[in-house]
N, C-alpha and C positions, 0 to 999 in steps of 0.2 A: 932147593927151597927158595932160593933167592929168583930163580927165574917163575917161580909157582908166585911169587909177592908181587915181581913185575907186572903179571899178569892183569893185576889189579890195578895200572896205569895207563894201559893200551885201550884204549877209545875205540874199539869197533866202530863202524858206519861206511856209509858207501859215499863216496866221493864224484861227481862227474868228471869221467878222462872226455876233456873236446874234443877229443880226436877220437879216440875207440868206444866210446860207451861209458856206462856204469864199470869202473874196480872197483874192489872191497880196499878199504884202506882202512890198517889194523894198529898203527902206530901211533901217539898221539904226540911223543915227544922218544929222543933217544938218549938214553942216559947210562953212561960206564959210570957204576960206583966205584971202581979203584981205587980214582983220585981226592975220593970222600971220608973224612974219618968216619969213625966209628959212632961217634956223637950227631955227627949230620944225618948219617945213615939212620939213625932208631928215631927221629922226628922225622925225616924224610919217611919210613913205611907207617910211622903210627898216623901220620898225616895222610895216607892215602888209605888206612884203615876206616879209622875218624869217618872220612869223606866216604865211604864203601856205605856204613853201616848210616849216613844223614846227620853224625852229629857235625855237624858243618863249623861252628864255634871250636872247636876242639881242632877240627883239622886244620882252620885259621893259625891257630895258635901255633898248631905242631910246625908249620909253614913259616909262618914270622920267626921261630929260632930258627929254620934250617936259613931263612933270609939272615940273620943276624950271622949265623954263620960265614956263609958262601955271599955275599948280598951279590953279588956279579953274574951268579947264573940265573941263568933265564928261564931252566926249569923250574925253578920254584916261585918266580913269579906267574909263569904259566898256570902251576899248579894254585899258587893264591888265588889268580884270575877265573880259575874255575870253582873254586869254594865260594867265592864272594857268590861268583854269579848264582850258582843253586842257592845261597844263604839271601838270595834275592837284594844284596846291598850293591845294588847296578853301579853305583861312582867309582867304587874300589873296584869291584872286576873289572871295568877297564881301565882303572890307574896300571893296574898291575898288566893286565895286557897287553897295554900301552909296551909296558918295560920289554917286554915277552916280544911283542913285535920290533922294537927297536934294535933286540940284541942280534935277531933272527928273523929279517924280512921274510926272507923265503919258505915259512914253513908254515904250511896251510892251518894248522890245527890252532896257531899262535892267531891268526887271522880270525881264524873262525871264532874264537872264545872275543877278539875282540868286537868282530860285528854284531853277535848275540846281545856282549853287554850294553852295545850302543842302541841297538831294537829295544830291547828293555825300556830306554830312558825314550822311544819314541823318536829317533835319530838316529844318523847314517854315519859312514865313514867321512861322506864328501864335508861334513861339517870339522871335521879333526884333520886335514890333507898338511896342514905345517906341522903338524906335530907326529909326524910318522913319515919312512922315507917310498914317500909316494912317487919318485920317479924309480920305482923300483919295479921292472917289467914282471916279473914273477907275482911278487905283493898285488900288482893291478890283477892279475889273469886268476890269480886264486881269489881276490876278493869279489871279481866276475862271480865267478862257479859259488861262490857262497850266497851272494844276494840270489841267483837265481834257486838255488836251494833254498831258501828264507823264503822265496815266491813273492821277494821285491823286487821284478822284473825292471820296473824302470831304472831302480838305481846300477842294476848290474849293467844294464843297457848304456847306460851314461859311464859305468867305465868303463864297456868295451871299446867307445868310441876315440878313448884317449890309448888304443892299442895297432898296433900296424896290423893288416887282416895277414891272419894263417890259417890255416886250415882247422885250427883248434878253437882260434877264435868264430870264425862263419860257423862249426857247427853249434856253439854254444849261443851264436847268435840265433841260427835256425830254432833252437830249441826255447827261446826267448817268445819268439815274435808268436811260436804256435804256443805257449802259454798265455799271453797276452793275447791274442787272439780269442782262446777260448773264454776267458774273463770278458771281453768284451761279446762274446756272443750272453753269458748270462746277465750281464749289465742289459743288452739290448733287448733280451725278452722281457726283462723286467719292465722297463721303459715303454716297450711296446702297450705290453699290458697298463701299463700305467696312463697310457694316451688313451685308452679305448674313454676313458673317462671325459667330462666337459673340457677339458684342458687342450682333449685333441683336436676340438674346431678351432682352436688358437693357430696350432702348430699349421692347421690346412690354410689357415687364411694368409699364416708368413709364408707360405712355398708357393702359393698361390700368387701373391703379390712378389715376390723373390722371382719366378717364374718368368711371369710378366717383363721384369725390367731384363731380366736376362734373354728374353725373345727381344725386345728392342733394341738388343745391343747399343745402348746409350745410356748416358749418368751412371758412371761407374762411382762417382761418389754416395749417391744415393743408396745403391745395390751395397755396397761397402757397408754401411751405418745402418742398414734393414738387415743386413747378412751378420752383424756383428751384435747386434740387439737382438738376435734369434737364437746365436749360438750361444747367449747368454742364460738366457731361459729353458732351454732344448741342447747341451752338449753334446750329447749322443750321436746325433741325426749325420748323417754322412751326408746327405745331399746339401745341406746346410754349410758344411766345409768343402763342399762343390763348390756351390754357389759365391762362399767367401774366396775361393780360388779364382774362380772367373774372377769377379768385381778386383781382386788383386794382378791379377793379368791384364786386367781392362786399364788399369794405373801405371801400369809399367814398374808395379814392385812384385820384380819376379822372382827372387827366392822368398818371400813369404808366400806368393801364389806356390810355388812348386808346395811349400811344408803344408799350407792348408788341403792341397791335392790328397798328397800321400797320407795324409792324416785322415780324408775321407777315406782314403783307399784301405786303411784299417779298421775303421767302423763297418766299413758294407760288408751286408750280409744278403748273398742270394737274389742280386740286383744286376743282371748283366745289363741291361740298358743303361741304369745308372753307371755302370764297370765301363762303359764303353765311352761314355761320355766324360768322363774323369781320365780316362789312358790318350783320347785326343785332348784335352787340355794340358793333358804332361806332356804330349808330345809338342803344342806347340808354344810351351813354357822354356823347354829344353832347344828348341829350334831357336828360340828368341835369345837364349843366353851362349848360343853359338856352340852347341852340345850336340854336334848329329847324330850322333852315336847313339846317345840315350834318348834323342826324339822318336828314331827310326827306332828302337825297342820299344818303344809306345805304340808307336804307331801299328809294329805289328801285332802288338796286345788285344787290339782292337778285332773282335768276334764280330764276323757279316751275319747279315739275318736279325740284328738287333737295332 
């Protein structure tokens, strides 16, 4: 009977392994009642009953005694942290979160309850980093796999980059960038569509004029302040974060020329001539900052015939 009631605690869902794929991960927390009285025990299930059936007030409750009880475990702040969060009171789910991740870096399910409650309120983990223990390699790698799960790429992206590369990380990356990727192709046909409109003789007359100054390879301050006053208007446009690359290479500020590069080289869609002309500019962004290595992989990036 009592492992038929546990049952009723274990959070099915599929987890991302970075290294193998999709596992089914069935655990949501591990808990021996042994060391539980008897009194903990009958709020501890009526509270996961409560929570079964939605009345969520009720499961609060059963929750705050078994906290009054035990207040040092973690599971029953976890367990709080996820009543709040369905009873939709976002502040509490991650006070108690909060607690649930403190006791227990490492346990992904503690993590996840906590970024849910933070997306609720419109906000990320990266705004809470002193109040949880964030030099904790595991808490970073699982909080990765969660944001990309939530399909907040970027933020997951920002903490991968605070992680030494493994093999678990690069596939979790891979699986990032073609997310992002595909978001940016629907952003870009929108946009497309959106230029057919009077707005898109605007966009021809800056590439037009952008064009121009980059054929006279001269006044890179100019091209700078047309390049930046376009991407203003037109974010999207990859040729536009060409062009801000060039005019940034022409200045000799060359890891913002490399980020506006590679930044084009995520928007283009279906442009080998532009592709070709963006991998010789990273090549000689890379050559310039004494990087052969990554020049000559530009360089051989570069498709003949275009």
């Amino acid at each position: 009977m009592l492992l038929l009631i546990l049952g009723a605690t274990l959070a099915p869902g599929i987890v991302l392994s970075q290294e193998e794929g999709p596992i089914t991960e069935e655990e949501s927390a591990e808990v021996s009642f042994e060391e539980y009285s008897d009194e903990f025990q009958q709020y501890f299930f009526e509270g996961l009953k409560q929570k079964g059936i939605q009345n969520y007030d009720k499961a609060i409750n059963a929750f705050l005694k078994c906290k009054n009880l035990e207040p040092e475990k973690e599971v029953v702040s976890f367990e709080l942290a996820k009543s709040y969060l369905l009873d939709k009171q976002y502040i509490n789910a991650q006070e108690y979160a909060q607690e649930a991740v403190l006791e227990d870096p490492e346990n992904y399910w503690y993590a996840n309850t906590l970024a849910e409650s933070l997306q609720a309120q419109n906000t990320t983990v990266s705004t809470i980093k002193e109040q949880i223990p964030w030099n904790n390699r595991e808490l970073k790698s699982n909080l990765a796999t969660i944001y990309y799960e939530l399909g907040n790429y970027q933020e997951a992206k920002s903490i991968l980059l605070e992680l030494e590369k493994t093999v678990k990380t690069e596939y979790l990356q891979s699986k990032i960038n073609d997310s992002i990727a595909k978001q940016r192709t629907i952003t870009n046909k929108i946009d497309i569509s959106e230029n057919k409109s009077g707005d898109a003789g605007d966009l021809g007359a800056f590439e037009k004029r952008i064009q121009d100054l980059i054929n006279a390879s001269r006044d890179a301050k100019t091209l700078l302040e047309l390049t930046e006053e376009a991407l203003e208007k037109y974010p999207l446009q990859p040729f536009l974060y060409y062009a801000n690359g060039v005019a940034l290479k022409m200045g000799n500020t060359l890891n913002e020329a490399k980020e506006a590069l590679e930044t084009a080289l995520d928007y283009l869609i279906d442009d080998p001539v532009l592709e070709n002309k963006i991998y010789k500019e990273l090549s000689e962004v890379y050559g310039a900052m004494g990087n052969t290595e990554k020049a000559n992989e530009y360089l051989n990036k570069v498709k003949p015939g275009f």
